[in-house]
N, CA, C and O atoms as a CHARMM CRD file, in Angstrom:
* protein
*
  388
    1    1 UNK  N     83.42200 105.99900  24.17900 PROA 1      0.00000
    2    1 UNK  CA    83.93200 106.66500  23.01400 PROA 1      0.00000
    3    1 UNK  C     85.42800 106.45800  22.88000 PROA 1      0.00000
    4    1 UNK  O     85.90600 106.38900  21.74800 PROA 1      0.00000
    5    2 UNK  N     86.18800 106.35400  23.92800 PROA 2      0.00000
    6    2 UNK  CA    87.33500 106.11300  24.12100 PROA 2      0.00000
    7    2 UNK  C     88.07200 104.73700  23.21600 PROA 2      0.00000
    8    2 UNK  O     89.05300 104.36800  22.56900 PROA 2      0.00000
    9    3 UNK  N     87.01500 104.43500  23.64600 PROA 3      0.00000
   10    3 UNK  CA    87.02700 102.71700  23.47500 PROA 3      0.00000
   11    3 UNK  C     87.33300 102.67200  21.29000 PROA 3      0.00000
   12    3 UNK  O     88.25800 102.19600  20.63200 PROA 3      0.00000
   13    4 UNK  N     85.96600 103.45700  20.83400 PROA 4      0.00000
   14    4 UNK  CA    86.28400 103.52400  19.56700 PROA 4      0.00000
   15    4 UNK  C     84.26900 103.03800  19.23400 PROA 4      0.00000
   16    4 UNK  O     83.57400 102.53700  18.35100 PROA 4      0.00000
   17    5 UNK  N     84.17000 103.45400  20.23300 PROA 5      0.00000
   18    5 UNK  CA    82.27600 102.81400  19.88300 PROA 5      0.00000
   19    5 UNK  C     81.60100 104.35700  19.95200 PROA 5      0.00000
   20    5 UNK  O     82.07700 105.33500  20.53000 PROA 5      0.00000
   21    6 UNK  N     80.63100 104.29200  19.35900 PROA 6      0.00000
   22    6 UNK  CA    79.89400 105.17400  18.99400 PROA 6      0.00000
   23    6 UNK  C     78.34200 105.20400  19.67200 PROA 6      0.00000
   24    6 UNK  O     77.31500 104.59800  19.36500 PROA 6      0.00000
   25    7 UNK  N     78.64500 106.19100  20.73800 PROA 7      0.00000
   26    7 UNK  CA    77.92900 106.13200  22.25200 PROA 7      0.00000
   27    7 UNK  C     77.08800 107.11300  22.19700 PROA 7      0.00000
   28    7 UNK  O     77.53900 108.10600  21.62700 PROA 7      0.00000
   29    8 UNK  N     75.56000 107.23300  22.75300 PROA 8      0.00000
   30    8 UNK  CA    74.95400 108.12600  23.39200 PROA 8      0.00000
   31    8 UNK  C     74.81500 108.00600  24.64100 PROA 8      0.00000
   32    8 UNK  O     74.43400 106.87400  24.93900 PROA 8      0.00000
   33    9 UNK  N     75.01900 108.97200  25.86500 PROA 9      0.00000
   34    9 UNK  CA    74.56700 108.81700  26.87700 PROA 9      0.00000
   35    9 UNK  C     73.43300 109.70700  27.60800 PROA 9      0.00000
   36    9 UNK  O     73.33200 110.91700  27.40700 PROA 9      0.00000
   37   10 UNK  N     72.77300 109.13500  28.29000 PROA 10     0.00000
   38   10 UNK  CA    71.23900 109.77800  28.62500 PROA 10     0.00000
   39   10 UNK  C     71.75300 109.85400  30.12900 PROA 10     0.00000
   40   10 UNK  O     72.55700 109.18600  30.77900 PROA 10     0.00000
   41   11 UNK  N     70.99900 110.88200  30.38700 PROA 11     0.00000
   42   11 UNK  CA    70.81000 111.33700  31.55600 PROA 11     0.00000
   43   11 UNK  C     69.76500 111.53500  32.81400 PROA 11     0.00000
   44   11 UNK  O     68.89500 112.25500  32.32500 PROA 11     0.00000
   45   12 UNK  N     69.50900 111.34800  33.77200 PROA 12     0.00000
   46   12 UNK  CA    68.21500 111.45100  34.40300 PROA 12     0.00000
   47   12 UNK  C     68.88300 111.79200  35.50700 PROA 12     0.00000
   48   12 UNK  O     70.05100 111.49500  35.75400 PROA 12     0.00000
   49   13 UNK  N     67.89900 112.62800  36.40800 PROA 13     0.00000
   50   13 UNK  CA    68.52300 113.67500  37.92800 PROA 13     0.00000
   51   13 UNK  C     67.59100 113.34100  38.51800 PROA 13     0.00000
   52   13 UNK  O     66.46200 113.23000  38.04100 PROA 13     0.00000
   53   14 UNK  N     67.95500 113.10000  39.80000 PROA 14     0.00000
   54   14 UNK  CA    67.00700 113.12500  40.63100 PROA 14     0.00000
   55   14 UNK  C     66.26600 114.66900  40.81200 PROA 14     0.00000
   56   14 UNK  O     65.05100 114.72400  41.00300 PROA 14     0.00000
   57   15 UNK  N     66.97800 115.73300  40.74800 PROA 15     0.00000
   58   15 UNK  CA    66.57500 117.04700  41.19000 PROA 15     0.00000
   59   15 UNK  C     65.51500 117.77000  39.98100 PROA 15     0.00000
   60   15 UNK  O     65.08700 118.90800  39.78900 PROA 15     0.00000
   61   16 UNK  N     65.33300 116.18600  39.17300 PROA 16     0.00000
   62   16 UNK  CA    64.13000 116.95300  38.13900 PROA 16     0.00000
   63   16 UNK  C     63.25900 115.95200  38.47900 PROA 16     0.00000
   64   16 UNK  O     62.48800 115.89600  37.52100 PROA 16     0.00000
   65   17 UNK  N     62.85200 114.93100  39.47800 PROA 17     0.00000
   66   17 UNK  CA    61.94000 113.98900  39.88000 PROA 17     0.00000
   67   17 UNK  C     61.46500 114.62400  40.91400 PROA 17     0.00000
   68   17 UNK  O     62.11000 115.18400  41.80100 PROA 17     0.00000
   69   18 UNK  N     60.31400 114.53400  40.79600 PROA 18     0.00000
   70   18 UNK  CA    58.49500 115.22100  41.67500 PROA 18     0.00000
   71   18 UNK  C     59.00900 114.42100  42.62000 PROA 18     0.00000
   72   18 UNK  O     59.35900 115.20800  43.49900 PROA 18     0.00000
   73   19 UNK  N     59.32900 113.07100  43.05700 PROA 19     0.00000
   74   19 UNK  CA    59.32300 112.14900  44.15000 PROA 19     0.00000
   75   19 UNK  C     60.45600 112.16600  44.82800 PROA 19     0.00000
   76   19 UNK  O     60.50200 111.89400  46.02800 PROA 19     0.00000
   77   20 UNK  N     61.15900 112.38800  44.34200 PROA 20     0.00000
   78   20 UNK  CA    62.43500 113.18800  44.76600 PROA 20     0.00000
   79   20 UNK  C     62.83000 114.36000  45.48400 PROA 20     0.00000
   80   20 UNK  O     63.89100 114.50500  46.09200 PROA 20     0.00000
   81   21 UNK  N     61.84900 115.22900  45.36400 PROA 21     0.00000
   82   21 UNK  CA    61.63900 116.26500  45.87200 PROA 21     0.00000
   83   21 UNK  C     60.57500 116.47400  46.92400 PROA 21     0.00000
   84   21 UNK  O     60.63800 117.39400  47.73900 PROA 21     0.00000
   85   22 UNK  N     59.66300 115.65000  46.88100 PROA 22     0.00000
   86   22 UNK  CA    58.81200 115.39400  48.05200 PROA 22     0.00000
   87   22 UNK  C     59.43800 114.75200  48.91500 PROA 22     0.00000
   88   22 UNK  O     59.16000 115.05700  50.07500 PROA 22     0.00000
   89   23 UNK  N     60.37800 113.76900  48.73300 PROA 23     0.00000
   90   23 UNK  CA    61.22600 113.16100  49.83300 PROA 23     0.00000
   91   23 UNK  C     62.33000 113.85000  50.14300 PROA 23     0.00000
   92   23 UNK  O     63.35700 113.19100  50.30300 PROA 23     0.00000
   93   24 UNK  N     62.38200 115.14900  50.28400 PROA 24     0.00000
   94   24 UNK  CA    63.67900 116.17500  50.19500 PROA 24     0.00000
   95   24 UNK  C     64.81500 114.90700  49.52400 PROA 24     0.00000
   96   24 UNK  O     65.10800 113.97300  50.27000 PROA 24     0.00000
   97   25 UNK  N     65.37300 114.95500  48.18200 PROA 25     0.00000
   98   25 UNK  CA    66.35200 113.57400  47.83500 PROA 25     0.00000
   99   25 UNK  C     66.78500 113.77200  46.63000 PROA 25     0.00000
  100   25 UNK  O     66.84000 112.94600  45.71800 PROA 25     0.00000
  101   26 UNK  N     67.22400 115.32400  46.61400 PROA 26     0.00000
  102   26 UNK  CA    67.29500 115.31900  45.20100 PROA 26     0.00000
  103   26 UNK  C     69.17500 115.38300  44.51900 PROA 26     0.00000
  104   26 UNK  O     69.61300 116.01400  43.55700 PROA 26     0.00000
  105   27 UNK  N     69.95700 114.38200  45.57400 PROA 27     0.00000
  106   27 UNK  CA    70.97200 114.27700  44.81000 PROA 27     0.00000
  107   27 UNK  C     71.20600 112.82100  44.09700 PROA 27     0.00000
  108   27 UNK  O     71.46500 111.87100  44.83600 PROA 27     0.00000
  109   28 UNK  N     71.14600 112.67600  43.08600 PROA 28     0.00000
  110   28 UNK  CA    71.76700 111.41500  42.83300 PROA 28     0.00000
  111   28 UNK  C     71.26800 111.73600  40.78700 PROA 28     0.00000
  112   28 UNK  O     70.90200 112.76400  40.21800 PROA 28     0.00000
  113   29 UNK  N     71.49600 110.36100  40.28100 PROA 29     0.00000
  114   29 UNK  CA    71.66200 110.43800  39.13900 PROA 29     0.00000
  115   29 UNK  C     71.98900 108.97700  38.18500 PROA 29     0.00000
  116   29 UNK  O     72.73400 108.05500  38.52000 PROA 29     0.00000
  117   30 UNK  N     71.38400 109.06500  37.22400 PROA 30     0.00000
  118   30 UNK  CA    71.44200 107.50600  36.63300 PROA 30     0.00000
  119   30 UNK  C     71.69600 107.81200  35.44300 PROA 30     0.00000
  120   30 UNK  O     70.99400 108.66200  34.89500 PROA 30     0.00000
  121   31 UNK  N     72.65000 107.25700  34.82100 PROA 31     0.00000
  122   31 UNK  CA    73.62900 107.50100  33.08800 PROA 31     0.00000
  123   31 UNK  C     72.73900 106.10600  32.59800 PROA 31     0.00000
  124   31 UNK  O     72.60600 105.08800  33.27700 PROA 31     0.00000
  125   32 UNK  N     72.20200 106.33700  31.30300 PROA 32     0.00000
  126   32 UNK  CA    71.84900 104.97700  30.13000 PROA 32     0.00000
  127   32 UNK  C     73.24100 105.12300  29.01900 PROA 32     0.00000
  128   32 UNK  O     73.25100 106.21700  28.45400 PROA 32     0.00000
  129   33 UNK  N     74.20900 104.34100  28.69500 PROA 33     0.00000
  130   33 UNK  CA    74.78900 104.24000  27.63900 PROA 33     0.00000
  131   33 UNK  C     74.45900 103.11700  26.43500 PROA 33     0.00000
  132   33 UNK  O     74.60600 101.89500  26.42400 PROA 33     0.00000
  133   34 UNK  N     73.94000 104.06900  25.41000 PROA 34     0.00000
  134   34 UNK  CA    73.39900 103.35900  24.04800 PROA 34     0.00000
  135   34 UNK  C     74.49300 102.73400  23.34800 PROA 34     0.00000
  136   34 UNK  O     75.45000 103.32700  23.84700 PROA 34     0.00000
  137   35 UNK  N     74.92900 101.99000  22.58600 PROA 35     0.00000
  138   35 UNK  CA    75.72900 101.32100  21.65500 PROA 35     0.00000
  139   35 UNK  C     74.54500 101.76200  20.20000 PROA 35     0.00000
  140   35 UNK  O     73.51200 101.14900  19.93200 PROA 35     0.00000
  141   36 UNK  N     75.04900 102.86300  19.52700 PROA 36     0.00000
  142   36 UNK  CA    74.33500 103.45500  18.17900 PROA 36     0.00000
  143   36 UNK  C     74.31500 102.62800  17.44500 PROA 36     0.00000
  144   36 UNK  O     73.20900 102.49100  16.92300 PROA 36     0.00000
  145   37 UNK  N     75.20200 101.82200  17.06000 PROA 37     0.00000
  146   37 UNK  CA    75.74600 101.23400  15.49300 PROA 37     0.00000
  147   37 UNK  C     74.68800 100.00400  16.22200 PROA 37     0.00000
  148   37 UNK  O     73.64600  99.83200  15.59000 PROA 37     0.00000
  149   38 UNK  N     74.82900  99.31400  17.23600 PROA 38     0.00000
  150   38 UNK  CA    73.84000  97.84000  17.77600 PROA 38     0.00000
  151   38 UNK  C     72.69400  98.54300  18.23900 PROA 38     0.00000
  152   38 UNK  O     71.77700  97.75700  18.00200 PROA 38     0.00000
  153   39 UNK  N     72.15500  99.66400  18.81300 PROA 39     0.00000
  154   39 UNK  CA    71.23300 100.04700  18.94300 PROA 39     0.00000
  155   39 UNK  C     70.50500  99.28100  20.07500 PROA 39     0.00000
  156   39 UNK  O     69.39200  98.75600  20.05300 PROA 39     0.00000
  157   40 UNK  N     71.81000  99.38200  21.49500 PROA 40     0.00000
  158   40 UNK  CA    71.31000  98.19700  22.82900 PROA 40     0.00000
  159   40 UNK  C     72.06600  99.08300  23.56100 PROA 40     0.00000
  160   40 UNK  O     73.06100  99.73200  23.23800 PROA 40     0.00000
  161   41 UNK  N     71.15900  98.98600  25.08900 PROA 41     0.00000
  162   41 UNK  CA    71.77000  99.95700  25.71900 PROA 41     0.00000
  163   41 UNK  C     72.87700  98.93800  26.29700 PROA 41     0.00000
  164   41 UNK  O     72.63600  97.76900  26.59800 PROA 41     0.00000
  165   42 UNK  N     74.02200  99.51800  26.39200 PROA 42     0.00000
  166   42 UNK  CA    75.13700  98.40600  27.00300 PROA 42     0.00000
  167   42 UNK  C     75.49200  98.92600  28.67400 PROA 42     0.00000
  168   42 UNK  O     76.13600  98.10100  29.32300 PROA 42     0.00000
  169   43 UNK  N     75.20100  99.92500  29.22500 PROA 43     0.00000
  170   43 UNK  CA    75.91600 100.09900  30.36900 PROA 43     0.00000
  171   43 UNK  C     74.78100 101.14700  30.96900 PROA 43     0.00000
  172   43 UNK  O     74.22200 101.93000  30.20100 PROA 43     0.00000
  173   44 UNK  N     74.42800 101.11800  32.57700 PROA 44     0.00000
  174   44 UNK  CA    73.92400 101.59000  33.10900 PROA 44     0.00000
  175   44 UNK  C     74.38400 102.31800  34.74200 PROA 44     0.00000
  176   44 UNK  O     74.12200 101.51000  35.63200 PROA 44     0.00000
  177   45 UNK  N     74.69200 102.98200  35.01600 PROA 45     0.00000
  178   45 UNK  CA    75.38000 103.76800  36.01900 PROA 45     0.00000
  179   45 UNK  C     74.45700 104.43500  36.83100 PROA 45     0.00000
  180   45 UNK  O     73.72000 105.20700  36.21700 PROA 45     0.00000
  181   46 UNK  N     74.26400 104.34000  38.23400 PROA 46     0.00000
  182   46 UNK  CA    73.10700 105.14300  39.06400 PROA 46     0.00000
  183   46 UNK  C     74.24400 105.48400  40.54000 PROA 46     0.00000
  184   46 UNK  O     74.99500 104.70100  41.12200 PROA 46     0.00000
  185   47 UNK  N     74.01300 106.76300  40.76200 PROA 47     0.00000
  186   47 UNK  CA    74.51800 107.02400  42.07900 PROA 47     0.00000
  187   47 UNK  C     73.52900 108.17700  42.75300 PROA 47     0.00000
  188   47 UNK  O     73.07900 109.09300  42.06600 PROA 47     0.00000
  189   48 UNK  N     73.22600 108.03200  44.22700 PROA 48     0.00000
  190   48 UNK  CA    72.51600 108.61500  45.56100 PROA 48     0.00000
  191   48 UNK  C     71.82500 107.35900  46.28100 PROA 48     0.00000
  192   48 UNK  O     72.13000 106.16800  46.33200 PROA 48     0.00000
  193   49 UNK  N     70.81800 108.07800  46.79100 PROA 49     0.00000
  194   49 UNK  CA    70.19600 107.29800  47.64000 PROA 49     0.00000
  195   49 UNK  C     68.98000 106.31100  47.13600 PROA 49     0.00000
  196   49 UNK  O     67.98300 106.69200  46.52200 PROA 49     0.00000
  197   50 UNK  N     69.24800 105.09500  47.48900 PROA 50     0.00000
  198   50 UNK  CA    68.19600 104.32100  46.64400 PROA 50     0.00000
  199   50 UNK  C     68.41300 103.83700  45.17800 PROA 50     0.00000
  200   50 UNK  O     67.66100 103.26300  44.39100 PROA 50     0.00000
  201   51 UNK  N     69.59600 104.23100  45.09300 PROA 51     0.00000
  202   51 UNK  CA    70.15400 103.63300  43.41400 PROA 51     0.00000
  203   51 UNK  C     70.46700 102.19600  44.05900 PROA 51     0.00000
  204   51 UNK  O     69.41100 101.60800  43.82700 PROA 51     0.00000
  205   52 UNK  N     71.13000 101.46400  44.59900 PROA 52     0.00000
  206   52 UNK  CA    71.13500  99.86200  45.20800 PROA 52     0.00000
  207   52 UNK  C     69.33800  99.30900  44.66800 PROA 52     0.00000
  208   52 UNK  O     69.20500  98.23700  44.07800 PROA 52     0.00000
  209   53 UNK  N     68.81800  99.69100  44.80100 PROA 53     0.00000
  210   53 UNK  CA    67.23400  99.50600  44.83100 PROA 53     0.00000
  211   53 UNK  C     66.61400  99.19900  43.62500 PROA 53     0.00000
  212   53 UNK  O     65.58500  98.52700  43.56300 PROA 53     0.00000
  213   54 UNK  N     67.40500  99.82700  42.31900 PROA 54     0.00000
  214   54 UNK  CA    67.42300  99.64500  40.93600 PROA 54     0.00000
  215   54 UNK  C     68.12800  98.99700  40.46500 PROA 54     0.00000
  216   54 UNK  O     67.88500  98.73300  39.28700 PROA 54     0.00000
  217   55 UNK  N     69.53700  98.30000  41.17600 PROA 55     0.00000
  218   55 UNK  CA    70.48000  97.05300  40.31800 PROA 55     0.00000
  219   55 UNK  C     69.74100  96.19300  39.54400 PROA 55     0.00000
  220   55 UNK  O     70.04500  95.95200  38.37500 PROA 55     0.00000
  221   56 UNK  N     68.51500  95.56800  40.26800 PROA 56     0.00000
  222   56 UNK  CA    68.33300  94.57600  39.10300 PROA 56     0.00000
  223   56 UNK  C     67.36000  95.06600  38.19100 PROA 56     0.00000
  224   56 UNK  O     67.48900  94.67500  37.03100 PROA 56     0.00000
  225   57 UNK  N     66.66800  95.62800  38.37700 PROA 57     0.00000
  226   57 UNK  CA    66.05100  96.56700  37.00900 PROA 57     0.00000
  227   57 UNK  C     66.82500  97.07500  36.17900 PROA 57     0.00000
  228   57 UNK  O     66.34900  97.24200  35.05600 PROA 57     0.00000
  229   58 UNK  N     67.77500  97.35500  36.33300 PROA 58     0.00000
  230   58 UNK  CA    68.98200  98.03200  35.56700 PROA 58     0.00000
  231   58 UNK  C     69.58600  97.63500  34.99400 PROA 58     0.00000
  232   58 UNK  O     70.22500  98.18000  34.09200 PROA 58     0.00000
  233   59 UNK  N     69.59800  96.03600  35.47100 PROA 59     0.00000
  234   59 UNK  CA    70.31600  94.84100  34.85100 PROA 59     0.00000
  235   59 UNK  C     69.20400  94.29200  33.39300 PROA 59     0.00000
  236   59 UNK  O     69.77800  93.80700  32.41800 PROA 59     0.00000
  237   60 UNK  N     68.04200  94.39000  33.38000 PROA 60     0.00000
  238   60 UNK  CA    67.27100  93.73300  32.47700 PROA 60     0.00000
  239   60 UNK  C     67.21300  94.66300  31.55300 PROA 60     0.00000
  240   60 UNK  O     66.84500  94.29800  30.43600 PROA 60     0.00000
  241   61 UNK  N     67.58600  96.21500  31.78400 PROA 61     0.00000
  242   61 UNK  CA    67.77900  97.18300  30.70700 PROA 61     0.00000
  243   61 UNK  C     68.83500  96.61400  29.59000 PROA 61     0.00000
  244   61 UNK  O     68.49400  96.86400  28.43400 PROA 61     0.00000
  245   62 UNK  N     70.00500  95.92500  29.73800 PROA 62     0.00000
  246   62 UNK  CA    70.95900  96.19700  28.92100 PROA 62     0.00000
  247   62 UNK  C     70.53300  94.94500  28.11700 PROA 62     0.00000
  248   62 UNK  O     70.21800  93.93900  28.75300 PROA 62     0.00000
  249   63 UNK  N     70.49800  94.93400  26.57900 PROA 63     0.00000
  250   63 UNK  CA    70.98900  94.69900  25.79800 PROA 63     0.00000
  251   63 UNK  C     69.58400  95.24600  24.59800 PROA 63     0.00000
  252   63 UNK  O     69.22800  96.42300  24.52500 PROA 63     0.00000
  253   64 UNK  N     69.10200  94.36900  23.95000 PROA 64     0.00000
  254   64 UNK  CA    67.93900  95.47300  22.56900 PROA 64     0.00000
  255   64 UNK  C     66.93100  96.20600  23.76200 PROA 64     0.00000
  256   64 UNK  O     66.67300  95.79900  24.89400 PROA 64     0.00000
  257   65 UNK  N     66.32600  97.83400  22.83300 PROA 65     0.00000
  258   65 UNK  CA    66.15400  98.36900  23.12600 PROA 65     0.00000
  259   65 UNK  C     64.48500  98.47100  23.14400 PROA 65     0.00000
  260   65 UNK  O     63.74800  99.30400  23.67200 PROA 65     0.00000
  261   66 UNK  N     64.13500  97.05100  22.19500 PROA 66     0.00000
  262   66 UNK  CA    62.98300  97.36100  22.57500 PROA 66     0.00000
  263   66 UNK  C     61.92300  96.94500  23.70200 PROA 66     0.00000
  264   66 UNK  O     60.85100  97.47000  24.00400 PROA 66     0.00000
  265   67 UNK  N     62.57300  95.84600  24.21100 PROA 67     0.00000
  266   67 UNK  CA    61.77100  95.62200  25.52400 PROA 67     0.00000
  267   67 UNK  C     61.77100  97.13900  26.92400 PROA 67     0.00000
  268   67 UNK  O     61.36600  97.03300  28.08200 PROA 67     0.00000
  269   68 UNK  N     62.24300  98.14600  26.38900 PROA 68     0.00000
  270   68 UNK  CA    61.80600  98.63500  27.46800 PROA 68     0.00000
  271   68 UNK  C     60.97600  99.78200  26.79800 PROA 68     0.00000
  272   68 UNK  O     60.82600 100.68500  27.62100 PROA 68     0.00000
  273   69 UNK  N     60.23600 100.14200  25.29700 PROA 69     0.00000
  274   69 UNK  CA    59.05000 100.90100  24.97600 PROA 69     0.00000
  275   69 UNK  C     58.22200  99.84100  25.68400 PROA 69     0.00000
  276   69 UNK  O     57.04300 100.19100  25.63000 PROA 69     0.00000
  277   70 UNK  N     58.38700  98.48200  26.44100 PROA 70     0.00000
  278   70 UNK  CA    57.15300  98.36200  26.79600 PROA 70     0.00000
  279   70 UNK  C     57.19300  98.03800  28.42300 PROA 70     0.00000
  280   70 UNK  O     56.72300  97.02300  28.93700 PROA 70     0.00000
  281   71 UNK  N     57.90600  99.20600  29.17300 PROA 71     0.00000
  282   71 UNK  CA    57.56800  98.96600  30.58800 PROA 71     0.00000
  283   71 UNK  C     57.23800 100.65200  30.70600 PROA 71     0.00000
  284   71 UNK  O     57.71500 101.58900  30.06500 PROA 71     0.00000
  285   72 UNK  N     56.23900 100.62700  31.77900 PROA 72     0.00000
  286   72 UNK  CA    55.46200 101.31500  32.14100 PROA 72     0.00000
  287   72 UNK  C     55.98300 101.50900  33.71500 PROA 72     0.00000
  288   72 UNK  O     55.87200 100.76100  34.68700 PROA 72     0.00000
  289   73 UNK  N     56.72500 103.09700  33.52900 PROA 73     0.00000
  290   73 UNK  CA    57.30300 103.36200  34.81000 PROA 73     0.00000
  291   73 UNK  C     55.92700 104.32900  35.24100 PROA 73     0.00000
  292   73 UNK  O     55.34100 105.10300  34.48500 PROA 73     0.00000
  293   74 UNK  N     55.61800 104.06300  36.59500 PROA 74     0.00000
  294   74 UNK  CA    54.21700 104.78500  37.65100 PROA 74     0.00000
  295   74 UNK  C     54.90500 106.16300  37.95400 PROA 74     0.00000
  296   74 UNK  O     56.13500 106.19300  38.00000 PROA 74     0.00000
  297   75 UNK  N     54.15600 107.33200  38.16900 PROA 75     0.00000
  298   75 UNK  CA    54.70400 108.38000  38.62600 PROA 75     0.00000
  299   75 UNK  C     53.48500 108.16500  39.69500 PROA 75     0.00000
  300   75 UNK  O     52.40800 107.56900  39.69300 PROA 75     0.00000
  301   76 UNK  N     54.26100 109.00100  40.64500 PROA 76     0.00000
  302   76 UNK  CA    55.21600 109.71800  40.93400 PROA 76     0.00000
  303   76 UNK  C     56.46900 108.37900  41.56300 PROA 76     0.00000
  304   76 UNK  O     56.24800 107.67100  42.54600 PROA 76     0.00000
  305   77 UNK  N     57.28700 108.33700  41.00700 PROA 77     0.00000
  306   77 UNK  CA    58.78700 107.20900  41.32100 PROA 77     0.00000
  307   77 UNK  C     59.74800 107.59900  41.05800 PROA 77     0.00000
  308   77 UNK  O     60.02800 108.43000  40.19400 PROA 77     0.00000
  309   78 UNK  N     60.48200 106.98800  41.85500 PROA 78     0.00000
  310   78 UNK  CA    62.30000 107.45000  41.67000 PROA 78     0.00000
  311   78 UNK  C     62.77900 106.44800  40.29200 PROA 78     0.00000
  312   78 UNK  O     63.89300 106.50100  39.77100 PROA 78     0.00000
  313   79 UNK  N     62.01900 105.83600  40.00200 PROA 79     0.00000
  314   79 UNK  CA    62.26200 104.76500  38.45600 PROA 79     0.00000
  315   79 UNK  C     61.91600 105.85200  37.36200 PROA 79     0.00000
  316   79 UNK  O     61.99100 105.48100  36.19100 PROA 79     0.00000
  317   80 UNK  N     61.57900 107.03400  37.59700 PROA 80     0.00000
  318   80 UNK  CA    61.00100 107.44500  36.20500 PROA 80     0.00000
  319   80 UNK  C     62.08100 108.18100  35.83000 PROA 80     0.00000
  320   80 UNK  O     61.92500 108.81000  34.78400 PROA 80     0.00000
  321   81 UNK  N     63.65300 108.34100  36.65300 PROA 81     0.00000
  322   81 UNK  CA    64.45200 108.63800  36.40800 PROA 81     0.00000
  323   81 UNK  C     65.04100 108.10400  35.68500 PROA 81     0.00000
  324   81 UNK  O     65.50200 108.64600  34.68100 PROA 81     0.00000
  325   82 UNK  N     65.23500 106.62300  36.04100 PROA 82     0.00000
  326   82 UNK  CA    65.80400 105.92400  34.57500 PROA 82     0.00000
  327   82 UNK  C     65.70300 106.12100  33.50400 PROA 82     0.00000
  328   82 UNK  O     66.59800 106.30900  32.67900 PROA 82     0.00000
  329   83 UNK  N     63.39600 106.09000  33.22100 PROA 83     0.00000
  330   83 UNK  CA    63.33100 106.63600  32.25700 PROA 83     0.00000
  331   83 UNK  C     63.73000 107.84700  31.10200 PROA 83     0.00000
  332   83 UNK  O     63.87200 107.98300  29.88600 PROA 83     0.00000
  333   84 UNK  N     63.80200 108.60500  32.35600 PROA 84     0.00000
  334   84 UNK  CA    64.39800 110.14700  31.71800 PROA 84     0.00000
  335   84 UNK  C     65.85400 109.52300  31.16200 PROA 84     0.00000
  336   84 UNK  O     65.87700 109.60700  29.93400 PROA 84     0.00000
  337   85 UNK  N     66.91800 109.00000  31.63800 PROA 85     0.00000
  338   85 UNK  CA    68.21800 108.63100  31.25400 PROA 85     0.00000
  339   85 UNK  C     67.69900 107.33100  30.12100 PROA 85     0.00000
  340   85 UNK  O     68.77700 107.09500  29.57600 PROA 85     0.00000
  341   86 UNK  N     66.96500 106.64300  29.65600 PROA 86     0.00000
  342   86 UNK  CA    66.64200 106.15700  28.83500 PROA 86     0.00000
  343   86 UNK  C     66.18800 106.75100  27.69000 PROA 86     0.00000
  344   86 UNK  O     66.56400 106.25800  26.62700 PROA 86     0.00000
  345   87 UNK  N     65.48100 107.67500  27.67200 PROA 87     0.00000
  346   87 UNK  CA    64.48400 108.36700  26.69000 PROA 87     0.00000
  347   87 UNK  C     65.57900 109.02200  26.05900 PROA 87     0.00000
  348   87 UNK  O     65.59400 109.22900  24.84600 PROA 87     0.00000
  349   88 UNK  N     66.68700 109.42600  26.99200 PROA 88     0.00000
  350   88 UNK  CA    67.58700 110.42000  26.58000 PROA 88     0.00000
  351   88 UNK  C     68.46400 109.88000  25.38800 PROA 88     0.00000
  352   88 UNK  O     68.58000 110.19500  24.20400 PROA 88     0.00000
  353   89 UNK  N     69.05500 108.88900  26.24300 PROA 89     0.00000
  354   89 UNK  CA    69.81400 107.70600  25.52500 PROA 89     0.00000
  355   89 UNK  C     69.62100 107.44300  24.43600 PROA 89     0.00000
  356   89 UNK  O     70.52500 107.42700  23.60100 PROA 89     0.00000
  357   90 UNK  N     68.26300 107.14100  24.14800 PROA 90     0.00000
  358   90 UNK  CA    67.73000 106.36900  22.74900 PROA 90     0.00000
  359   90 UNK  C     67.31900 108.20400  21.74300 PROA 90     0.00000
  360   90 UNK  O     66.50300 108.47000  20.86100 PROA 90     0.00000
  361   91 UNK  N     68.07800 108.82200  22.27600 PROA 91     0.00000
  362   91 UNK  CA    67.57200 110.30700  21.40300 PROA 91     0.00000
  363   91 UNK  C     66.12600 110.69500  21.36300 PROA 91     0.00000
  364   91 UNK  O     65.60500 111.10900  20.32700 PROA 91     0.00000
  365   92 UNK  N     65.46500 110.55800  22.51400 PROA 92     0.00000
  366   92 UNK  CA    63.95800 110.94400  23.16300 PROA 92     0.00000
  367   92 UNK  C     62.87900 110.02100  21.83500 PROA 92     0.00000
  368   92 UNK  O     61.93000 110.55400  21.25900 PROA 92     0.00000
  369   93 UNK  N     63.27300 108.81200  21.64000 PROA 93     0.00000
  370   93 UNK  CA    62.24700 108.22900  20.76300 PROA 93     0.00000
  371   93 UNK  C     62.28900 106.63300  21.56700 PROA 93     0.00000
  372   93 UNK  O     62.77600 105.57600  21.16400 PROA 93     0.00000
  373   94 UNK  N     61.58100 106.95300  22.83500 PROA 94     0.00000
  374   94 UNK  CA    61.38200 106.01400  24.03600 PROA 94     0.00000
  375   94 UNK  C     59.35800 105.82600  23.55000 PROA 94     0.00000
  376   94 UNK  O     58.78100 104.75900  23.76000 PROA 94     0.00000
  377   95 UNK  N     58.92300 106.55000  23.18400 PROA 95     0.00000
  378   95 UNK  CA    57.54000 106.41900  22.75500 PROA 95     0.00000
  379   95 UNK  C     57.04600 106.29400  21.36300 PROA 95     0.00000
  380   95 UNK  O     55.87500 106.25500  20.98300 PROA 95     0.00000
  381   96 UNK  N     58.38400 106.22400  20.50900 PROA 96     0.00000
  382   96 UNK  CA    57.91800 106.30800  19.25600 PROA 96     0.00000
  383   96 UNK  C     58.27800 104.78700  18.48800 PROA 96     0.00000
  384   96 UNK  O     59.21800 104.08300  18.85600 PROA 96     0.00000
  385   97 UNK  N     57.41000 104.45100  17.43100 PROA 97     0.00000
  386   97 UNK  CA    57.81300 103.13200  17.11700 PROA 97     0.00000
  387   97 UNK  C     58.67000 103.33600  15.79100 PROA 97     0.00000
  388   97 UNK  O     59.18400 102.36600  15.23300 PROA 97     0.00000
């Protein structure tokens, strides 16, 4: 925003992931930043344990938004956090066409 771009950012916690919590692991956290006006997520941020583990998944997230209505994150996973910071990102219309 700083910048002069017109940003959403999504959020996902580990301390709201089922798998996360079965693995006592519930600090960490992954930011999606949307670019509104291009409508691509441009920047992806993950910190705790096991975020290293998602770099390159994280990497195929950024740029149009629609290749990822078509990945299919498994629960119970520490990936469905992304999702949550994705869904968020895109203003919770991650399932809608």
């Amino acid at each position: 925003q700083a910048a002069g771009m017109d940003i959403t950012v999504g959020k996902g916690f580990y301390r709201a992931n089922g798998r996360c919590h079965a693995e006592n692991n519930t600090n960490g956290q992954f930011h999606a930043v949307r670019d509104n006006a291009m409508n691509e997520i441009v920047g992806i941020s993950m910190v705790g344990d096991m975020a290293t583990e998602f770099v390159a998944f994280a990497r195929t997230l950024l740029g149009t938004c629609e290749p990822i209505r078509q990945i299919t994150f498994p629960h119970p996973t520490v990936s469905e956090t992304i999702e949550d910071a994705v869904h968020e990102a895109l203003g919770g219309l991650l399932f809608e066409q």
